[in-house]
C-alpha positions in Angstrom: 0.0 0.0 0.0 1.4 3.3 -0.7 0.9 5.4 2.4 1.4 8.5 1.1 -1.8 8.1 -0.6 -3.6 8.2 2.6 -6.7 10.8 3.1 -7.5 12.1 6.0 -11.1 12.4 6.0 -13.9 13.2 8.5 -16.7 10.3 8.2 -19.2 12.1 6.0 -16.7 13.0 3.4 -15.7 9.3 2.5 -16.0 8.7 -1.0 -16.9 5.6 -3.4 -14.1 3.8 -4.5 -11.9 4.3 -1.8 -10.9 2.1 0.9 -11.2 2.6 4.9 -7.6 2.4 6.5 -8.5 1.4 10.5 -6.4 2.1 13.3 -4.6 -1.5 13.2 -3.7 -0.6 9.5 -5.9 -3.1 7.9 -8.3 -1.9 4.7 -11.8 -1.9 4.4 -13.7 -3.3 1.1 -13.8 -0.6 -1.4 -16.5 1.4 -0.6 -20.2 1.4 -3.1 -21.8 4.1 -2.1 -22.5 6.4 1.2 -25.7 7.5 2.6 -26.6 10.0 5.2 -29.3 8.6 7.4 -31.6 9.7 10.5 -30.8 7.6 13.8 -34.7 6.9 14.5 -33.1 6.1 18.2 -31.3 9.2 18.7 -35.4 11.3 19.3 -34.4 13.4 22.0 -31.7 15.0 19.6 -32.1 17.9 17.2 -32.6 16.8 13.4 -28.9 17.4 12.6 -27.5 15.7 15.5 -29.7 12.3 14.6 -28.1 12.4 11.0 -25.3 9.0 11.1 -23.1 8.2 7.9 -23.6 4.4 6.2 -21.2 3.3 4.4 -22.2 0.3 1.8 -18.9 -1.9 0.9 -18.5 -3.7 -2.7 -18.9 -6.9 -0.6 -22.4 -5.9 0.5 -21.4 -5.4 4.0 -22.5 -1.6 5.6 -20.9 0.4 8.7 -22.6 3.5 10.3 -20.9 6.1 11.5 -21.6 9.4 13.8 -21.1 12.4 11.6 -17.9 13.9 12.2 -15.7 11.2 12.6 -11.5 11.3 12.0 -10.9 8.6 9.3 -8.3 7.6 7.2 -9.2 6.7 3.3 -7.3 5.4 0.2 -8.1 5.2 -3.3 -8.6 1.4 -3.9 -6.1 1.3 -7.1 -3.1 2.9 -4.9 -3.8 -0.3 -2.4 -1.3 -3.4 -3.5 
């Protein structure tokens, strides 16, 4: 992988194609597509506050996370 290809992102600004990089250094799928949806379980918030990021994978597997999150990102053809 070449690491000076890695984006550092905030959660809502990942972006299809690219990969996740986690903490341990291992990589996500590549990612299909990214929604912004409404935590139905979050009703004492404000409407902004509810709003979550999902992140659909190429493997069909999803991840939600809290807007606002520090994340790291690569574009899947710069991964070995």
């Amino acid at each position: 992988m070449n690491t000076d290809k890695i984006e550092d992102v905030m959660s809502e600004l990942l972006g299809e194609g690219y990969r996740i990089v986690w903490e341990d250094g291992t990589l996500s799928p590549a990612i299909d597509w990214v929604d912004w949806i409404e935590d139905p379980e979050d009703e004492e918030k404000e409407d902004e506050e509810k709003e979550k990021v999902e992140v659909t994978f190429q493997d069909g597997s999803t991840r939600t996370f809290d807007k606002g999150v520090p994340m790291h990102q690569i574009w899947h053809e710069d991964v070995d």
